[in-house]
N, C-alpha and C positions, 0 to 999 in steps of 0.2 A: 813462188815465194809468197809466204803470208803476212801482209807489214801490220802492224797494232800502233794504232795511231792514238797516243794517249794527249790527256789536255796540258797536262806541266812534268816536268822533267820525274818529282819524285812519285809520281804515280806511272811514269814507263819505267822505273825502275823497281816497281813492286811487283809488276806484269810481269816482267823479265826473272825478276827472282823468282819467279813460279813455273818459268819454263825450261826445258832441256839445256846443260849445261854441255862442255864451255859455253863461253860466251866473249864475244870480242866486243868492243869498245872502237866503235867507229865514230867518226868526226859527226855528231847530231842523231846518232843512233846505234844501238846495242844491236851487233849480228851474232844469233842464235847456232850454235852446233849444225843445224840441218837448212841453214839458209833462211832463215826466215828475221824477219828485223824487229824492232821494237824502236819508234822515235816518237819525239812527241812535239807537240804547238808550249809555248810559254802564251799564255792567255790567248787570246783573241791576235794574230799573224796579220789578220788582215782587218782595215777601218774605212768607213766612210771617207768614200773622196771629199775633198771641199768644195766650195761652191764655184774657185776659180779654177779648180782642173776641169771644171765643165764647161767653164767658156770665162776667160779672163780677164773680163770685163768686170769679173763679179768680186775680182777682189778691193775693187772700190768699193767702200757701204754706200750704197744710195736706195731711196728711196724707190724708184723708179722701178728697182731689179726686182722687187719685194711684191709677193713669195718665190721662191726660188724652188723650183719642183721640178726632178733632175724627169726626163723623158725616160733613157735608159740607165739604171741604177749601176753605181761603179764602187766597188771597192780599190783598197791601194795597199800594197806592204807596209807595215811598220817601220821604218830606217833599222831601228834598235836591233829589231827580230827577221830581216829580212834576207840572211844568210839560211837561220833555220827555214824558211819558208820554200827556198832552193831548195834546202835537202829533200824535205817530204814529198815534194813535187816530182822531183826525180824518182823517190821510192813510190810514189806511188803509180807513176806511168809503169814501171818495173815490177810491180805485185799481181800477181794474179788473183788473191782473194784479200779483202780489205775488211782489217776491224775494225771498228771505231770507237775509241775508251773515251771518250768526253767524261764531262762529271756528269751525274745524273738530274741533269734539271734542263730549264729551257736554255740558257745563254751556254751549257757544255755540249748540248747538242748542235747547235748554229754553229760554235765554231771549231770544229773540225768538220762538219758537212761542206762549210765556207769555202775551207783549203782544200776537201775531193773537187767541189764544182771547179775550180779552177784549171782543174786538168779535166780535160775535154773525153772524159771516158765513156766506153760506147754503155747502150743504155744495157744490156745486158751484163756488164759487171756491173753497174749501179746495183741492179735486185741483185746481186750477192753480198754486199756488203753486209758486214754484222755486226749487229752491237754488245759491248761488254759492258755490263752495271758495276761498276767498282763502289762499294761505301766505308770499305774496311782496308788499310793496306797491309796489314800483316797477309802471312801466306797461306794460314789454311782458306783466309774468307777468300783472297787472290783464285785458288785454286775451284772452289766453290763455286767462283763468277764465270771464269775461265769455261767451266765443263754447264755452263747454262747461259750460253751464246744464245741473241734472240735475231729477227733481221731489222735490217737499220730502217726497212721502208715503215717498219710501225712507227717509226719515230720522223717523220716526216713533217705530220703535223705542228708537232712540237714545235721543231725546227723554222717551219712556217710563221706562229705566233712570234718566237723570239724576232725572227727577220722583219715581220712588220710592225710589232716592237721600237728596234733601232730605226725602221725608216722612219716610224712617226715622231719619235724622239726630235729625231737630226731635225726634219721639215718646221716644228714648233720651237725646238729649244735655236736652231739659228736662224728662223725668220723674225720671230718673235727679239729675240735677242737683238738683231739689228734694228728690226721696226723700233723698240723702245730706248737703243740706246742714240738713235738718231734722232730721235723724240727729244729727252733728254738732251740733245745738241744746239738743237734749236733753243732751246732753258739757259744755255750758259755751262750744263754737266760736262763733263769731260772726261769721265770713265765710263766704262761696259756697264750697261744694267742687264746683267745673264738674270734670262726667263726659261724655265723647266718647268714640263709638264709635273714632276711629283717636288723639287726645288720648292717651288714657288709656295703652292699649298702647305708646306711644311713651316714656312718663312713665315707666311701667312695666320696660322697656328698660334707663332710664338707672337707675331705683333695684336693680335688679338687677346691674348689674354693679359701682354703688358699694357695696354690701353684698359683693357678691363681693370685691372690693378689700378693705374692711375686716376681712372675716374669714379672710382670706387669712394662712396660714402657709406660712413658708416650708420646704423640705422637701431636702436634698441629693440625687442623684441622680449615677450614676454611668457613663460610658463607656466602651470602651477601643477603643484603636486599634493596629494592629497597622503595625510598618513592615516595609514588604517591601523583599527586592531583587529582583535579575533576573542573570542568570546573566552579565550585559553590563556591571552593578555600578549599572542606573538605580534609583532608588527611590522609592518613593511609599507611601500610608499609606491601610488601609482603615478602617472600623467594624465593628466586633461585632455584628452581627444577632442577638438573644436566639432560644433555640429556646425551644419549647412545654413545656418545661421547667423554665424560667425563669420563667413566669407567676407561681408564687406571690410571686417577689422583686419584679415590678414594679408600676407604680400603672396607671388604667386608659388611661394613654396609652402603654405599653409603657416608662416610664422604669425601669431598675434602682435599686431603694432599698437595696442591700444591696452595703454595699464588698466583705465578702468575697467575694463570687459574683464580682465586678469583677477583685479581683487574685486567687482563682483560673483565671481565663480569662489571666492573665496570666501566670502559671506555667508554664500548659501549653503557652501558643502560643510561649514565649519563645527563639527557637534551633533551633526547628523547621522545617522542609519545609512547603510548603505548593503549591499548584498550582490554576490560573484553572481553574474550571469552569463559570464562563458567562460570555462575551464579546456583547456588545451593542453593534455602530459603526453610526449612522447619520449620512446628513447631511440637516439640517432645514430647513423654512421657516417663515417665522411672515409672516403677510398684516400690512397693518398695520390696526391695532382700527379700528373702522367710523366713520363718522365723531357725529357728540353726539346724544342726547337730551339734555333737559334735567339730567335728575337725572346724568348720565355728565361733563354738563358742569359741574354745582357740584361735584361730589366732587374734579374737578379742579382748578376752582380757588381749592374749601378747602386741597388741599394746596398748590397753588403761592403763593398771593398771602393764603393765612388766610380768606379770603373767606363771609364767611356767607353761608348758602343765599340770604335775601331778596336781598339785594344783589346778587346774581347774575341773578337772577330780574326786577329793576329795572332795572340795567344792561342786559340784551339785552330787555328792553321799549323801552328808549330806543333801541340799536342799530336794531331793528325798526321799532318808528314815527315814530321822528324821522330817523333818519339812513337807514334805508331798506337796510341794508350786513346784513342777515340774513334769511333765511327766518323762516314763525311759531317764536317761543321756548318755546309753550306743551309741545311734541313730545313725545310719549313714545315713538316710531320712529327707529331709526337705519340707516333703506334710504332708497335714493332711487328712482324710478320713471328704467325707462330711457329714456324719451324725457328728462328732464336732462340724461342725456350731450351734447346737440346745444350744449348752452349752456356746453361746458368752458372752451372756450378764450376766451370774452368773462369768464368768471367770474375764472378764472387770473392774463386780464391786469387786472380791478379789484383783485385781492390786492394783485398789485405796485404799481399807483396808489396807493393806499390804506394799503401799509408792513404788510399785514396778514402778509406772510413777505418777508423779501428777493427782489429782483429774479431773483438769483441762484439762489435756490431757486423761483422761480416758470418759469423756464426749463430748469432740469431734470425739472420733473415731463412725464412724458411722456401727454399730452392723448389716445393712442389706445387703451392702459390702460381696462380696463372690469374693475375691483376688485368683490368680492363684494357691495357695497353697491348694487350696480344692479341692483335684483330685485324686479318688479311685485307678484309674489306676496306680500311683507312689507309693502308699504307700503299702509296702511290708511287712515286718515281725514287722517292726519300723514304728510309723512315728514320723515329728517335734520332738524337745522337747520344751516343752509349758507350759506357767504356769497353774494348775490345780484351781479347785473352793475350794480350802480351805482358808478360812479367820483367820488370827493370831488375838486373843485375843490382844496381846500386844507385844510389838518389841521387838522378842528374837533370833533376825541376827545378827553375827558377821559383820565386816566390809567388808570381804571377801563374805560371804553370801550375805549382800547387793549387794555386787557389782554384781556379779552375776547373781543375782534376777532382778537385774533393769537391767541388758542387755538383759535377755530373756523377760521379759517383752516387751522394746520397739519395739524388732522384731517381738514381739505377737500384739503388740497393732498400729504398720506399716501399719500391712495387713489391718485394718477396715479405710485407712487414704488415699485422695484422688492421684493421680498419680502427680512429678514432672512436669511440662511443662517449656517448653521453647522454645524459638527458633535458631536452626540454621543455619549460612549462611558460604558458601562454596564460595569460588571465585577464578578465573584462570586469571591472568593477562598476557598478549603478550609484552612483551619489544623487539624490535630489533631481533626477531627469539626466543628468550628465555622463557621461561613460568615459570611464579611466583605466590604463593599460599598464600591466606590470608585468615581464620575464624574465625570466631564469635558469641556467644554462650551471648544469653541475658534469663534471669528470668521471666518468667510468673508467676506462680504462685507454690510455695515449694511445698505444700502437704505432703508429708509426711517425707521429709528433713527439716522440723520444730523440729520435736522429734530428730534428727541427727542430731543439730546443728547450723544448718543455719536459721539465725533469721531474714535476710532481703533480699529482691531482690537485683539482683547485673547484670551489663554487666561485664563478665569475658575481653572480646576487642571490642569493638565499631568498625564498620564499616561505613562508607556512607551508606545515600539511593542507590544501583547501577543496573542496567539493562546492559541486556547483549549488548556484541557491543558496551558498551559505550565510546565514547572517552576519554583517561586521559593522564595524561604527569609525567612524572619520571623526578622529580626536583633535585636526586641523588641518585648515590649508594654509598654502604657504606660496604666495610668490617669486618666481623666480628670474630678475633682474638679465637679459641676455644684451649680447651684442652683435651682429651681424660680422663675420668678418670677408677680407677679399679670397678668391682664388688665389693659391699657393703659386709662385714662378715655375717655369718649367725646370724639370731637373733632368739629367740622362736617361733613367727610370721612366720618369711619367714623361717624357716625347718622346720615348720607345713605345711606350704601350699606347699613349695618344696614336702613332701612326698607325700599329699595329690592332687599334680600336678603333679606328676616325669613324666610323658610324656616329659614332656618340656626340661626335662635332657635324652634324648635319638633318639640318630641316625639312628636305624634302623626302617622303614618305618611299617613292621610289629608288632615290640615291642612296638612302641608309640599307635598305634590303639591299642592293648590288653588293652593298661595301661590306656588311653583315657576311655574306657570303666570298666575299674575294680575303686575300689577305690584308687588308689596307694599303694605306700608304707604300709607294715601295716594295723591292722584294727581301728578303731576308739576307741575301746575296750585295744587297746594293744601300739598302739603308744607310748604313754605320759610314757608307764612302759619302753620303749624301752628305750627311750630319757635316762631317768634315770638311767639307765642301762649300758648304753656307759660310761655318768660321772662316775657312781660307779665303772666300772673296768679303767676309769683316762683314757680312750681310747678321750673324749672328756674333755673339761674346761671351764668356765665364764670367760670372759673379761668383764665388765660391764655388757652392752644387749646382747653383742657378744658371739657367741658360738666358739669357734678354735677349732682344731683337736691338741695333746698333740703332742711331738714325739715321745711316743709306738704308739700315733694314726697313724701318720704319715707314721713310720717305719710301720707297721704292713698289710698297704694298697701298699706299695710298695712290698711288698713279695708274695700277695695273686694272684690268676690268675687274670686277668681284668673279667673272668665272675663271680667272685664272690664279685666283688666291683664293679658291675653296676648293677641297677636295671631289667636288662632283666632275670633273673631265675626265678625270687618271679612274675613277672610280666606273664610270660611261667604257673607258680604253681596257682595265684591266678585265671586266666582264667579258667583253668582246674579245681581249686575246684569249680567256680560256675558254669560250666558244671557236676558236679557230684551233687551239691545240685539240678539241675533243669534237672538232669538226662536225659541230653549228651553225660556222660560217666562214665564210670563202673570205679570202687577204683584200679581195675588189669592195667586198662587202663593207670590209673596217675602213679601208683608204679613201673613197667618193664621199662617205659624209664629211671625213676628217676634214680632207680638201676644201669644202665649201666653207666648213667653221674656219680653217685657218686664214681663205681669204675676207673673211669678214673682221677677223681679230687683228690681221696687219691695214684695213683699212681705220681700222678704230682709232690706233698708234697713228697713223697718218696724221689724223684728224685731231688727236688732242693738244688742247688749249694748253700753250707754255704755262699758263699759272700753276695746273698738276704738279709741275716740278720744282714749285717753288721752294720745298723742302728742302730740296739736296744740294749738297755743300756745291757753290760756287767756284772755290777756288779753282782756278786754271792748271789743269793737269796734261801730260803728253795722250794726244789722240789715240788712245789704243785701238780705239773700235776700227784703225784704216789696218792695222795688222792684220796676218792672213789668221782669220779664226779656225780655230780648232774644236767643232764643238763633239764632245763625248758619244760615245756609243752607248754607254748605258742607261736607264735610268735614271738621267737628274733633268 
C-alpha cells in the first residue's frame, strides 16, 4: 500500500482527486480504488513537551530550575489533533512506500517527518520515502507533481534546520520568559513578561521609534535655490549643494542649521553668471516589479485596502484552498520556474473569466514576453505566488478575496506588459564657486504603469534644452525656510517591510550583511501570527493605521538586555539555519553556542536590579506565570 501523507486536509484532497478513482471516504483518510490511502496531519500533530513533563518539579517557576535544557528531546500529541495522529500511525506502520506532501518550506517538511519518526521504521523504508512538491491545487499542476516524485532524504536537511529552529525557540522563548517574569515578581508585576527570539526585536522596533517620536525636537533647517535663465529667456531653478566647508553648519544628514550661511549663498549667487558643468540625459527603462511573495504582497495591501498582515495571510489561504484561483501563499520567492511559461495563456485567459484584471487588459498583455521572473536559478523550494488556470463558474469572492485576487493578478499580468520609459536629465550648475543640482524626469511611454494607475504621460519638472558649458545667469536666490520633522508611526506596511528590511535598523557592519542576505525578521509563514501576537499580549495597540508600543510594551523593552530587543540574535540564528538546511553546518554546531549565550542571559534576569521594573503597572494580578506554560513552536 502506498499512503500520501499530506500537511492539512484540503491538500489530501487535491492529491486524491488526481488519482484513480473510486474512492472511499475512511474515518482520517481517503482509500483509493487499488488500496493505496491518502491522509493527512492538520498543522503540526505533534509539540514540544513542557518543562514539567520532564520532571515535575518544573512546573513551579523558580529560579533555581533556569535554564531548563531537556537532555533527551520529547514531543507530545496535540489533545485537539490526537485521534488523527492514531490514524496515520497506523497507516503508516501498514504502507509499504511513504509520500510525504508536506507544504513546500521548512516548517512542511518537519512536520510530517515528525509523525514518520514516531513510528519506529526500519531504516530501509526510511530511504524509500518520497517527496511530493504540491504549490498549485488544482489538478493538472496535482497531476504534474504527482509524476515528478523526488526522495525525501534530500529533504532532510531542511527538516534538520526547522527542528532546531523549534528547539532554540522553546530553550529562549521559556527560559527567558520565566527568567524575566520572575524578575518582574520580585518588582511587584504580576503578569507574564513573554520574551521571543523574533517577538521581542519586533517590540523592540516599534518602542524605539515611538521614543524617537516623543523625543523628537523640532529644528529649522535651511535651502536655497537659485533661478536660472538661459540666454533663450527659458528658466528653471536649481539647489545648493553644500561644499566640505559647510559641514560644521549642517546636522548629520547634510541639512544647513545656519540661516546666515543660507542668505550668504544668496548674496553671492544673486545677478550673477553662472555655466552648466555637468550634463546627464539618459532615456530609461524600469521592468515591471516581479510578481508577490507573501510579505511583498501584505505591504501592499496594507497600503491599498488598510489590511492587516493576518487577514491577508487568511484571505489567500481561502483563495488557495477553497477556491483554488492561487499558487501556495506560504512563498517567500518571487521567480517562477521557466517551464510556467507554457501555462500563460490558459492562466491569462482565467484572469479575464474571473475579473481578476479587465478583459481588456488581459488582451494586451502579450503572452510571448518572458520578463525577468522566469529564472530556474531563483526559484527554490517556492516560487511566485500566481494566479492558477482555474476558471470560476460564477462570482463566489467575497470583497476581500477580490481584492486580493486582483492584486496578484495585475503583478501576474505586469510581467507580459512592455517596460516603463522615460527620460532623464541630470544637471550641475557653477554659481560663483558653488554648485547647484536640477532634474528632470519626462514620460515616454507607461507600459506597464497603465495597470498601476497611471493613465497619461506627464513631465514630473521640465527643463530647457541645455548642453554642457552653457552659458546662463542667476536672476536670484532665494531662501528656503524648512522644518525638520519626526519619523512617521509604524503602520502595517512599513513593520512589514521594516522586518522584512531590518538591515536598515542595524549598526553593526557584519549583522546588517547576515540580515541583507536572510529574509529578516521572521518567516513569511509566521510574521503576520507574530504581529498578532504582540496585540494579543497588549504588548502593542491600533492608533488608526498606526501601530504604538503600549506601556507594558514599553516598560517591558526597557528592562530587557539591548541583545534581545535588537534584531542581531534571530539575524546570528537565521544564518546559521540556512547553513544547516544547505549543510554548512551541523544541528551541534548552532546548539553549543546558543547554549552558552542562553545561560549567560538567564543569569542577567537573575541579577537585575528591581528598579528596571519600575515601569510596569503595579497593580496586583492573578499569578499566571505558576500556570503550566505553553510556549509556541514557532517563531515568536
Amino acid at each position: 500500500m502506498k499512503l500520501y501523507i499530506a500537511e492539512k486536509p484540503s491538500l489530501a484532497r487535491a492529491i486524491a482527486d488526481a488519482l484513480p478513482k473510486p474512492q472511499k471516504k475512511q474515518d482520517g483518510y481517503i482509500e483509493l480504488a487499488n488500496g493505496d490511502c491518502v491522509s493527512w496531519c492538520i498543522g503540526h500533530l505533534l509539540e514540544q513537551a513542557e518543562p514539567d513533563d520532564y520532571d515535575a518539579s518544573f512546573k513551579k517557576w523558580r529560579f533555581e530550575h533556569l535554564p531548563i535544557v531537556p537532555e533527551q528531546w520529547q514531543l507530545k500529541p496535540k489533545s485537539k489533533t490526537r485521534k488523527q495522529l492514531t490514524v496515520l500511525k497506523k497507516l503508516i506502520k501498514q504502507a509499504s512506500i511513504i509520500v510525504h506532501a508536506g507544504d513546500p518550506d521548512r516548517e512542511g517538511q518537519l512536520l510530517v517527518d515528525e509523525v514518520i519518526e514516531q513510528v519506529k521504521l526500519s531504516q530501509a523504508k526510511k530511504q524509500q520515502i518520497q517527496r511530493l512538491l504540491i504549490s498549485d491545487l488544482n489538478l493538472s499542476a496535482v497531476k504534474k507533481a504527482l509524476n515528478n516524485l523526488k526522495s525525501n532524504r534530500d529533504f532532510i536537511p531542511l527538516s534538520v534546520s526547522a527542528l532546531a529552529r523549534s528547539r532554540a525557540d522553546w530553550l529562549f522563548g521559556m527560559n527567558l520568559t520565566r527568567a524575566y517574569t520572575l524578575a518582574g515578581q520580585k518588582a511587584g508585576f504580576g503578569n507574564v513578561l513573554s520574551v521571543g527570539r523574533v517577538q521581542t526585536p519586533i517590540l523592540g522596533l516599534v518602542v524605539n521609534r515611538d521614543n524617537e517620536i516623543a523625543n523628537f525636537v523640532a529644528k529649522p533647517f535651511y535651502e536655497v535655490l537659485a533661478h536660472l535663465e538661459t540666454e533663450q529667456q527659458q528658466t528653471f531653478s536649481a539647489k545648493w549643494q553644500p561644499s566640505k566647508a559647510c559641514e560644521p553648519y549642517q546636522d548629520e544628514e547634510g541639512r544647513v542649521l545656519h540661516r546666515g550661511l543660507a542668505e550668504n549663498v544668496v548674496s553671492r549667487i544673486t545677478n550673477q553668471p553662472a555655466k552648466v558643468v555637468e550634463l546627464e540625459q539618459k532615456q530609461k527603462k524600469q521592468q515591471a516589479p516581479l510578481p508577490y511573495n507573501l510579505s511583498a504582497l501584505q505591504i501592499d495591501a496594507a497600503k491599498a485596502f488598510s489590511m492587516p498582515a493576518q487577514k491577508v495571510l487568511d484571505t489567500c489561504q481561502s483563495l488557495y484552498e477553497r477556491h483554488k484561483l492561487i499558487t501556495y501563499p506560504r512563498s517567500d520567492n518571487r521567480y517562477l520556474p521557466k517551464e510556467h511559461h507554457k501555462d500563460v495563456t490558459s492562466i491569462i485567459a482565467a484572469i479575464a473569466n474571473n475579473e481578476g484584471q479587465s478583459s481588456e487588459a488581459c488582451k494586451q498583455a502579450d503572452t510571448s514576453k518572458r520578463s525577468k521572473c522566469f529564472n530556474d536559478s531563483k526559484v527554490a523550494a517556492h516560487h511566485a505566488i500566481v494566479p492558477t488556470e482555474k476558471q470560476l463558474r460564477s462570482a463566489s469572492l467575497n470583497s476581500d478575496e477580490q481584492k486580493i485576487y486582483r492584486l496578484i493578478c495585475r503583478h501576474y499580468l505586469i510581467q507580459f506588459y512592455p517596460s516603463y520609459v522615460f527620460n532623464e536629465t541630470k544637471v550641475t550648475v557653477e554659481i560663483a564657486g558653488g554648485l547647484f543640482k536640477a532634474a528632470a524626469k519626462q514620460d515616454i511611454s507607461l507600459g506597464f504603469k497603465t495597470l498601476m494607475g497611471k493613465t497619461e504621460l506627464k513631465d514630473e519638472q521640465t527643463l530647457p534644452a541645455l548642453e554642457k558649458g552653457q552659458p546662463l545667469h542667476c536672476n536670484q536666490g532665494e531662501v528656503i525656510d524648512k522644518m525638520t520633522t519626526p519619523p512617521a508611526h509604524f503602520t502595517d506596511a512599513t513593520l512589514l517591510s521594516a522586518m522584512t528590511g531590518i538591515s536598515r535598523y542595524v549598526k553593526d557592519s557584519e549583522i546588517k550583511k547576515i540580515l541583507k542576505e536572510t529574509d529578516g525578521l521572521g518567516t513569511e509563514a509566521t510574521r503576520a501570527g507574530i504581529l498578532e501576537l504582540l496585540f494579543k499580549r497588549r504588548f502593542l495597540e491600533r492608533q488608526g493605521k498606526n501601530i504604538l508600543a503600549t506601556a507594558t510594551g514599553k516598560a517591558l523593552i526597557s528592562t530587557l538586555p539591548e541583545q534581545l530587543a535588537s534584531p542581531d540574535l534571530t539575524a546570528k540564528w537565521e544564518a546559521s539555519l540556512g547553513n544547516i538546511a544547505e549543510q554548512h553546518m551541523s544541528y551541534q554546531q548552532f546548539l553549543t553556542p546558543l547554549l552558552t549565550e542562553l545561560h549567560a542571559l538567564v543569569d542577567q534576569a537573575k541579577q537585575c536590579d528591581s528598579q528596571v521594573f519600575a515601569q510596569l503597572p503595579k497593580t496586583p494580578q492573578k499569578r499566571r506565570f505558576k500556570r503550566k506554560a505553553k510556549p509556541r513552536a514557532k517563531s515568536t
